[in-house]
VOGU-3710 file (C-alpha; in Angstrom, 3 decimals, decimal comma):
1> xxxxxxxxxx> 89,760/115,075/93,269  87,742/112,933/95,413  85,150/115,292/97,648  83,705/114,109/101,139  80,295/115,076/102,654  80,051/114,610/106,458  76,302/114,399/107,528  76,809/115,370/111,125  76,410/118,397/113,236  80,077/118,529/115,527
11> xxxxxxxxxx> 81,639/120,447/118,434  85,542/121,518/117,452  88,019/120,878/119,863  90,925/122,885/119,451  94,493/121,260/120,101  97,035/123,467/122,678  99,344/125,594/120,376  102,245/128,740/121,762  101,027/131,912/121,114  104,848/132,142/118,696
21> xxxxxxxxxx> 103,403/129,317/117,024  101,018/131,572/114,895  103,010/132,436/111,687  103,702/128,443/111,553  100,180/126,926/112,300  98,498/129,610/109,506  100,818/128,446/106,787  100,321/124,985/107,713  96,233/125,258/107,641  96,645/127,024/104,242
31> xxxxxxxxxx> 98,259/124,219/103,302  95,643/121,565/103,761  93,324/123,478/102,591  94,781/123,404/99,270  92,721/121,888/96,496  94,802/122,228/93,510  98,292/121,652/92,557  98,879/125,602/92,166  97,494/126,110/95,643  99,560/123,360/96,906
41> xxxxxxxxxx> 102,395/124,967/95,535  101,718/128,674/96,686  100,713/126,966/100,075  104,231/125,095/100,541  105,589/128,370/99,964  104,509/130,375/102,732  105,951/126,963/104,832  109,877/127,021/103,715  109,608/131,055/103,747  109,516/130,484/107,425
51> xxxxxxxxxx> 112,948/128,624/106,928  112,405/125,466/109,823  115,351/123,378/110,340  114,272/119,898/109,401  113,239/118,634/113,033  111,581/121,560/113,735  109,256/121,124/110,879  108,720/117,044/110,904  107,691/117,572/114,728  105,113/120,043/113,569
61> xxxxxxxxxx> 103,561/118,277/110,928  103,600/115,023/113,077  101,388/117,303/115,884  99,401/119,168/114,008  95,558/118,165/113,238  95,643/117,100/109,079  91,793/119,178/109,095  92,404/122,520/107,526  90,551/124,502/110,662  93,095/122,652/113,132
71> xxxxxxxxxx> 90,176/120,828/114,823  89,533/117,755/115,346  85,499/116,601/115,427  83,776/115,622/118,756  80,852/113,560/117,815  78,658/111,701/120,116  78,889/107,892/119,531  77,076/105,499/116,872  77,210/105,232/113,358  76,394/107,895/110,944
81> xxxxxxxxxx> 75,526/108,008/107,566  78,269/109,650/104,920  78,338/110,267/101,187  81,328/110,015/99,103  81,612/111,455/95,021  83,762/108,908/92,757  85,794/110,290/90,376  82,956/108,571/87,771  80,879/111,317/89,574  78,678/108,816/91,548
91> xxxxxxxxxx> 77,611/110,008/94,805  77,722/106,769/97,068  76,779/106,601/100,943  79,266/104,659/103,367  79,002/103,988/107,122  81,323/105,721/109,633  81,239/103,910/113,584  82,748/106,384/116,476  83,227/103,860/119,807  82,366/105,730/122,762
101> xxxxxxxxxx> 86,080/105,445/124,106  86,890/107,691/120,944  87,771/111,630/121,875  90,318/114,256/120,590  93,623/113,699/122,175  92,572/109,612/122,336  94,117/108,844/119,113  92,209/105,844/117,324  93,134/103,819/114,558  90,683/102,285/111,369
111> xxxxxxxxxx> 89,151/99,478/110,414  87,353/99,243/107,220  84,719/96,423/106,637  84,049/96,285/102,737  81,122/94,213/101,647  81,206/91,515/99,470  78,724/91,361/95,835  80,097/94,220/94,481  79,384/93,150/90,759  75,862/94,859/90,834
121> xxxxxxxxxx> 74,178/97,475/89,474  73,334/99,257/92,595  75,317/99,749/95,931  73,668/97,597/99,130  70,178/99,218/100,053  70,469/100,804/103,784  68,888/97,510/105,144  72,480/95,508/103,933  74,415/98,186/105,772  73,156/98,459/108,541
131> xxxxxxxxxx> 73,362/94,401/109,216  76,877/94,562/108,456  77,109/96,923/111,712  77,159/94,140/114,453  80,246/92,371/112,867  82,599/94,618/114,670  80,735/97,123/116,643  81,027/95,352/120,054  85,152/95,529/119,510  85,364/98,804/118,078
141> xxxxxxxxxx> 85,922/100,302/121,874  88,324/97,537/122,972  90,757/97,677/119,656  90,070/102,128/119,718  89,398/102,109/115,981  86,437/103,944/113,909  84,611/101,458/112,049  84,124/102,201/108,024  81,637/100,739/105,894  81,853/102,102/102,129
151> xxxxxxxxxx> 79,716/100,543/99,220  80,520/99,390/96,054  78,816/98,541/92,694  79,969/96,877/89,170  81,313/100,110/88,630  83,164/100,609/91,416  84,331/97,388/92,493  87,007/96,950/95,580  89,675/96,669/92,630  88,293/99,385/90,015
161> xxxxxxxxxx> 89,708/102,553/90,347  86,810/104,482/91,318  86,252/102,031/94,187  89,516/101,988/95,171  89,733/105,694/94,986  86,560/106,185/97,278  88,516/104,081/100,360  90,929/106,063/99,884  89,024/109,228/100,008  87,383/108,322/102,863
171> xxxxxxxxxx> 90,195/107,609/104,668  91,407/110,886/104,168  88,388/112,623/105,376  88,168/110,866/108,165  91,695/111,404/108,719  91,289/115,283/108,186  88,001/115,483/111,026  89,468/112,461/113,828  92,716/112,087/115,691  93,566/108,906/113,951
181> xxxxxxxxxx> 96,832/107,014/114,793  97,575/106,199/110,917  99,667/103,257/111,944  96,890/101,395/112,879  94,433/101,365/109,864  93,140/98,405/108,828  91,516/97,352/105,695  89,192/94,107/106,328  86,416/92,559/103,928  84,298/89,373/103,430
191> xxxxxxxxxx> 83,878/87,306/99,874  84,646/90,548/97,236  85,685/92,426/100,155  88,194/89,718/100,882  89,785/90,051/97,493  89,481/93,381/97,302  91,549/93,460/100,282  94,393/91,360/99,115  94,485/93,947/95,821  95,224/96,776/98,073
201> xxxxxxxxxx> 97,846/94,758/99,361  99,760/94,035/95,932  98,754/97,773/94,698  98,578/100,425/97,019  99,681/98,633/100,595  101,627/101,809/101,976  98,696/103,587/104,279  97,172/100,149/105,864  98,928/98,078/108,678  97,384/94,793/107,621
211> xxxxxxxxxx> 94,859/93,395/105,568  91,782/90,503/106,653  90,402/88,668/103,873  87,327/86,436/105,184  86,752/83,587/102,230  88,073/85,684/99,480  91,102/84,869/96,974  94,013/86,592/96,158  93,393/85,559/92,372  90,215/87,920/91,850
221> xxxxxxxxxx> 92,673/90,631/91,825  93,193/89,858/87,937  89,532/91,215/87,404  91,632/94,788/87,882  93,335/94,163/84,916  96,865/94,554/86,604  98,990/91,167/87,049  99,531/89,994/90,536  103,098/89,952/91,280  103,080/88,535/95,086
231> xxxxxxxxxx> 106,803/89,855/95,796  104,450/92,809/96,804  103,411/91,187/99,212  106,998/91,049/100,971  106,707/91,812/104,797  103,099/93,133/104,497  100,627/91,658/107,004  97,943/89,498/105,763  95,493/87,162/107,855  93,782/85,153/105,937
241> xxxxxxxxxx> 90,100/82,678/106,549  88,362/80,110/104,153  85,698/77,531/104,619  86,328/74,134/103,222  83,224/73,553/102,001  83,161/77,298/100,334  81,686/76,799/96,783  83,367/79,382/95,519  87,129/79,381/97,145  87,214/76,260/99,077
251> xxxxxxxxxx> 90,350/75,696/101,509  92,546/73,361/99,752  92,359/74,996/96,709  93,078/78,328/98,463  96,329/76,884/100,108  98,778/76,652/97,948  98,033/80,592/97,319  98,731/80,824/100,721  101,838/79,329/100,658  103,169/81,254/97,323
261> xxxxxxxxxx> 102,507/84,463/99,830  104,369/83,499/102,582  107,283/82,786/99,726  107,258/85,897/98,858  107,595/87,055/102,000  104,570/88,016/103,733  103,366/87,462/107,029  100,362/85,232/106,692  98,266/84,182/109,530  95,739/81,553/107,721
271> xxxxxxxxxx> 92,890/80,219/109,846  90,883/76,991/108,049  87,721/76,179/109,372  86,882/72,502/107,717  83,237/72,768/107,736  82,294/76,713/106,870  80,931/77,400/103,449  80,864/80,408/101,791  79,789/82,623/104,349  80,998/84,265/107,660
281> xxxxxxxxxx> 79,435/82,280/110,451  82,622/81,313/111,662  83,303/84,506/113,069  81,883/83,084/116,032  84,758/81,313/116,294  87,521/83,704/114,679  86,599/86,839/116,210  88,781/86,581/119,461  91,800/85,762/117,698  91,139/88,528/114,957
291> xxxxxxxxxx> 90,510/90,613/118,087  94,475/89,922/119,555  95,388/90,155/115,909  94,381/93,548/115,362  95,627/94,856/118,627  99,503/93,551/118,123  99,501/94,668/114,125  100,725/98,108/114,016  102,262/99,406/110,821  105,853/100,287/110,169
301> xxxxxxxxxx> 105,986/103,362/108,303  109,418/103,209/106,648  109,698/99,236/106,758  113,787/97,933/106,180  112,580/95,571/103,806  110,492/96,277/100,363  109,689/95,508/96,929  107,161/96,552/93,949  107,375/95,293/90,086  104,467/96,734/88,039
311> xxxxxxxxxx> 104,085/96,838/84,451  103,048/100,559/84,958  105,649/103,075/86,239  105,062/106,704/87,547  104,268/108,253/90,667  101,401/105,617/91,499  104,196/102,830/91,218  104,948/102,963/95,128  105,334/100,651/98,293  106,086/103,345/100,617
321> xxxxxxxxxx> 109,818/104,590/100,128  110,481/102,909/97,112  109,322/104,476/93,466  109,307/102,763/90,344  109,932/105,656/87,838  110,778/104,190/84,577  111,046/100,907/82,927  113,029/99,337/80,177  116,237/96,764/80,005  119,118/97,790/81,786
331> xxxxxxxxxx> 122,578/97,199/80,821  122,952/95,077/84,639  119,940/94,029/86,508  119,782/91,197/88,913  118,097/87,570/88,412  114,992/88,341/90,483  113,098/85,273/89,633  109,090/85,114/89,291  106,452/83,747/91,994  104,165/81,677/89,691
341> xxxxxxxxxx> 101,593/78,682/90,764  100,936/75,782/87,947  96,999/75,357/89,267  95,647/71,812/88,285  92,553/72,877/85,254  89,054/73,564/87,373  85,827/71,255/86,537  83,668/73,935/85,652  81,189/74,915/82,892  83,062/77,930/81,677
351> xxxxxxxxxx> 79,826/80,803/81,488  79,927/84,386/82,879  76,706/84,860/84,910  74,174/88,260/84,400  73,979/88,789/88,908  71,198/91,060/88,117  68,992/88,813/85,974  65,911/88,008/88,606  65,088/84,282/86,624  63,766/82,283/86,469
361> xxxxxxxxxx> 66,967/80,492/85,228  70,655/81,935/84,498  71,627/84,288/81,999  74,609/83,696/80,414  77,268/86,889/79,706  79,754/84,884/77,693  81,267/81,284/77,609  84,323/81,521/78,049  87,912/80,227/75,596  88,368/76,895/75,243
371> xxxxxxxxxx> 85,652/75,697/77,989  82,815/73,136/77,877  80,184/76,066/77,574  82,285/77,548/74,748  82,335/74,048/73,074  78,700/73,193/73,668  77,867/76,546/72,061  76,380/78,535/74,322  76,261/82,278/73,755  75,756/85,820/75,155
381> xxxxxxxxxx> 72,083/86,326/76,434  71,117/82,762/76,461  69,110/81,969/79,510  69,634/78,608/80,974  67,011/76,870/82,161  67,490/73,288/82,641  70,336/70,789/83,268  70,574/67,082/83,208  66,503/67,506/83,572  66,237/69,605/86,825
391> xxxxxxxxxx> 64,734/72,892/86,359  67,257/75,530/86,947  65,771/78,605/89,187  68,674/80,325/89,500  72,665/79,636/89,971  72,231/77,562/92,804  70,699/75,166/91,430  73,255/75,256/88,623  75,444/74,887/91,112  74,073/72,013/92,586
401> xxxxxxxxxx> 74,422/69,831/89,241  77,735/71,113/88,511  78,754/69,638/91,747  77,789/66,152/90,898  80,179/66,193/87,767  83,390/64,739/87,387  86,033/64,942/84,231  84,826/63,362/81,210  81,166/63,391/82,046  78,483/65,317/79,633
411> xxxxxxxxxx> 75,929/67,165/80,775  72,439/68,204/78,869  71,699/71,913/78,538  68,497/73,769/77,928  68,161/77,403/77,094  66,138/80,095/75,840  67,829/81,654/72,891  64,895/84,988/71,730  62,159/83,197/71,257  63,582/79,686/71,239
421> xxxxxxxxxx> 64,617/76,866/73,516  67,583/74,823/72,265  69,258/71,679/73,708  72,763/71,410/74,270  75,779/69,099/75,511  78,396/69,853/77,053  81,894/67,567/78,139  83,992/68,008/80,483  87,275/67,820/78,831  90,215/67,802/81,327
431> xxxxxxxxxx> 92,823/70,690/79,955  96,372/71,241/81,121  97,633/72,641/84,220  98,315/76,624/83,852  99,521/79,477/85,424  97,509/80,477/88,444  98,662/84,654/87,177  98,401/85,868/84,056  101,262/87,624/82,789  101,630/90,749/80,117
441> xxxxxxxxxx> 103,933/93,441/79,262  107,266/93,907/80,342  107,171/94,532/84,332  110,114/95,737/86,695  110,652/95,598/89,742  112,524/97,196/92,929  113,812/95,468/95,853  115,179/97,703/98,920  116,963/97,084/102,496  117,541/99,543/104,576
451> xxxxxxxxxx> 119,914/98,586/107,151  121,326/102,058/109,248  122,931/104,191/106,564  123,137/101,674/103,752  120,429/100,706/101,340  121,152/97,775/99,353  118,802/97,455/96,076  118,129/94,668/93,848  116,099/95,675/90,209  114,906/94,041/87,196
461> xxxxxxxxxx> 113,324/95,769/84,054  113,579/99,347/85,605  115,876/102,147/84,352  114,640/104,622/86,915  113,738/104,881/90,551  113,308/106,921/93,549  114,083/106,245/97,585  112,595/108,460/100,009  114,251/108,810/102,857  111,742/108,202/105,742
471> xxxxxxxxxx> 112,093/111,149/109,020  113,370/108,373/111,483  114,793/105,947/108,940  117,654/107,802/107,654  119,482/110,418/109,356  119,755/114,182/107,761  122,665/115,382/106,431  124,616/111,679/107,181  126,176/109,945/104,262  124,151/107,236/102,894
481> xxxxxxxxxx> 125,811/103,908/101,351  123,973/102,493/98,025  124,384/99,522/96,570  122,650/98,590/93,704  122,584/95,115/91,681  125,611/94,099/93,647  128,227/97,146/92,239  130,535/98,733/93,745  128,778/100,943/96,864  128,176/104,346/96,094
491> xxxxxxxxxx> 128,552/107,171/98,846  125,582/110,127/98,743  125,209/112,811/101,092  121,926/114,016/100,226  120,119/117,183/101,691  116,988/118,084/103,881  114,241/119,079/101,196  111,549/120,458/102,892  109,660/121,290/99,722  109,309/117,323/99,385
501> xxxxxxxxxx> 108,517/116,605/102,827  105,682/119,092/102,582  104,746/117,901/99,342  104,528/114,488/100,856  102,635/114,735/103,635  100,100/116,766/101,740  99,787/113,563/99,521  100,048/110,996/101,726  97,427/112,932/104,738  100,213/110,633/107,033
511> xxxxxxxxxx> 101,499/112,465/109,940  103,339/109,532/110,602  105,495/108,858/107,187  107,241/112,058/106,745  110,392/112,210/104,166  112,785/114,514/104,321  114,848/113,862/101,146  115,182/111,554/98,092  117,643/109,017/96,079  116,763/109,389/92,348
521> xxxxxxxxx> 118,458/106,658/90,408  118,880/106,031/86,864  120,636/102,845/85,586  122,121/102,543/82,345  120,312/100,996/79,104  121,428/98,574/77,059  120,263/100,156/74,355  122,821/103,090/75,338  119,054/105,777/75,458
//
């Protein structure tokens, strides 16, 4: 478990309670204070002893403070300086903003800014941070968020699961000391950042309300190891900006990304700006309509429409109220076809670059399968040092070559190999168009509609799964209608559970997405298991 440190000195403020509220709000604040899965379970305990009918008990979790002391902080305003421990055991600082229109009772949303470079050995000195403030300080009043800054490092990039774990932690803290309105968190970045926010889309979308991605590419999500499967994507809210003279994800090549996403059903707003490299200048420009953006995006917490596949089932396997449990072939499934692009083959030299070699010249990590590097025979640890006879400083000036080249040319190669320079050349050999996402294992994949009473479900490689029914979706105690690959519907009645709803919302820190029962399904095997 993830633990927060909170460098600041606060005032509590103590929410209004009835004095016959006492037995309730005590069992409750045991309850987030638990740590462990036995005091968890002891803690939900003492809650259902108390025997609340179901509305009773969502109205109280929805009002009460998710901080164990049932306070919420009151901090003066300006940034602060926080720590956060990985589950690699790294202690890492981030950035936390309070806007001076922030107070207890003012319920604010989130917006996190995540950096972009995170494939370094170190996390951005204190100098970095603090630069990043002014991208969204001035707004952070007029849209009533808290502004978070967390760092990353090559081992615990955006799309790693210790960086991914420490957003998530921090959320959670700052959840547990503000009075956040959770349907209004917002997970933004820049380059890395960027693509690290399209991977929370496809992989853990359920606690954000939209996600900015400022010249990044929905493709670097593959460096997780997990395939992207954009049906993820469907109805989540994505606005994305690229630079068409970006050297690393230009426009055009960008858009037809773009376009798969909206396919799959996403709502894409996609600004271009023809003459922006790779860097965030345009901002200038973008920042009032990111500004209107952010104000009308507001997350639905039990959305009617959904759908996850993922090669890796279990509890983690969730868009909201839909749970992949199990995977195999079913004896009837539904023809959910793939979202695939065919991307044309990419003029490049094929090398993986060392980021933290200072030069002069570029270290080379690996040349990669069937590339001109790889052909050429260039190796691990060689250090490149000229090209075509220009001196090459550093990977700019690689870069600069490169960008003469066209397919069939050659290009002449010096490096340092130990103790010895070699010369090497390399062709550009045009290969065959591929698929723009990799593809391994045997995925499934869920797709729900809720509409009133009746969900209707569409699956593909999955034997089991869950639906939680949402406090506000679904009505207790009402029959429910499933349908599932187009059978016959299926009549269920099921029954308030307010051990799961407390489980929930201990999980989830979401005062907002509370469940008050479940839909297990399992579908028949072909295999007759």
């Amino acid at each position: 478990m993830h633990r927060l440190c909170l460098a600041l000195l606060v005032a509590a403020v103590t929410l209004p309670a009835r004095a016959d509220d006492a037995a309730l709000k005590a069992a409750l604040a045991t309850l987030r204070a638990a740590k462990t899965d036995d005091e968890r379970t002891k803690a939900i305990d003492g809650v259902t002893a108390l025997g609340l009918a179901p509305d009773a008990l969502a109205q109280a979790l929805a009002a009460a403070p998710l901080a164990a002391s049932g306070t919420y902080f009151n901090v003066e305003a300006g940034w602060q300086i926080m720590r956060v421990d990985g589950s690699d055991g790294v202690n890492r600082p981030w950035h936390l903003y309070v806007p001076a229109s922030y107070a207890p009772g003012t319920p604010h949303g989130v917006l996190f800014q995540l950096h972009g470079g995170v494939s370094q050995p170190d996390v951005p000195d204190e100098e970095r941070l603090t630069g990043m403030h002014d991208t969204w300080e001035r707004e952070a009043a007029g849209l009533k968020v808290l502004i978070a800054i967390p760092t990353a490092d090559d081992d615990s990039e955006w799309w790693d699961p210790v960086g991914m774990g420490n957003i998530l932690s921090i959320l959670g803290a700052i959840k547990a000391a503000y009075d956040i309105d959770p349907n209004r968190v917002h997970l933004s970045g820049f380059s890395d950042g960027a693509s690290g926010s399209l991977h929370f889309a496809l992989h853990h979308a359920t606690p954000f309300a939209s996600f900015v991605a400022l010249s990044g590419h929905i493709a670097v999500s593959q460096a997780s190891g997990k395939p992207v499967y954009l049906h993820n994507l469907l109805g989540k809210s994505l606005y994305v900006v690229n630079g068409g003279k970006d050297q690393l994800y230009p426009a055009d090549t960008v858009a037809p990304f773009v376009q798969a996403m909206k396919q799959a059903g996403a709502n894409v707003t996609n600004q271009v700006h023809p003459d922006a490299g790779h860097d965030p200048g345009y901002l200038a420009v973008e920042m009032p309509r990111l500004v209107e953006y952010l104000k009308a995006t507001v997350r639905a917490p039990h959305p009617e429409r959904l759908a996850f596949e993922t090669i890796e089932p279990g509890p983690a396997a969730r868009n909201h109220w839909i749970v992949v449990d199990k995977l195999g072939f079913p004896l009837e499934q539904s023809d959910l076809p793939d979202i695939n692009l065919l991307v044309p083959p990419k003029l490049q030299l094929g090398i993986g670059v060392d980021q933290a070699f200072a030069g002069p010249g570029v270290k080379i990590t690996g040349a990669a399968d069937g590339t001109a590097a790889q052909r050429a025979g260039l190796r691990k640890d060689d250090v490149l040092t000229r090209a075509d006879g220009r001196e090459i400083a550093n990977l700019e000036a690689l870069r600069a070559v490169l960008a003469t080249k066209k397919w069939d040319d050659t290009i002449d190669l010096v490096i340092q190999r130990g103790t010895e320079k070699v010369e090497l050349k390399a062709t550009f050999t045009k290969g065959l168009p591929r698929n723009a996402f990799d593809r391994k294992g045997s995925p499934g994949r869920v797709e729900a509609h809720r509409e009133g009473q009746r969900i209707t479900v569409r699956t593909r490689g999955v034997l089991a799964f869950t639906l939680l029914l949402g406090v506000g979706a679904f009505e207790v105690g009402k029959p429910i209608e499933l349908v599932v690959n187009g059978k016959a519907p299926e009549t269920i009645t099921p029954t308030f559970d307010a051990r799961l709803m407390l489980d929930r919302y201990a999980q989830d820190q979401d005062r907002a997405m509370l469940y008050w029962g479940a839909i297990a399904k399992n579908l028949a095997s072909a295999s007759g298991d």
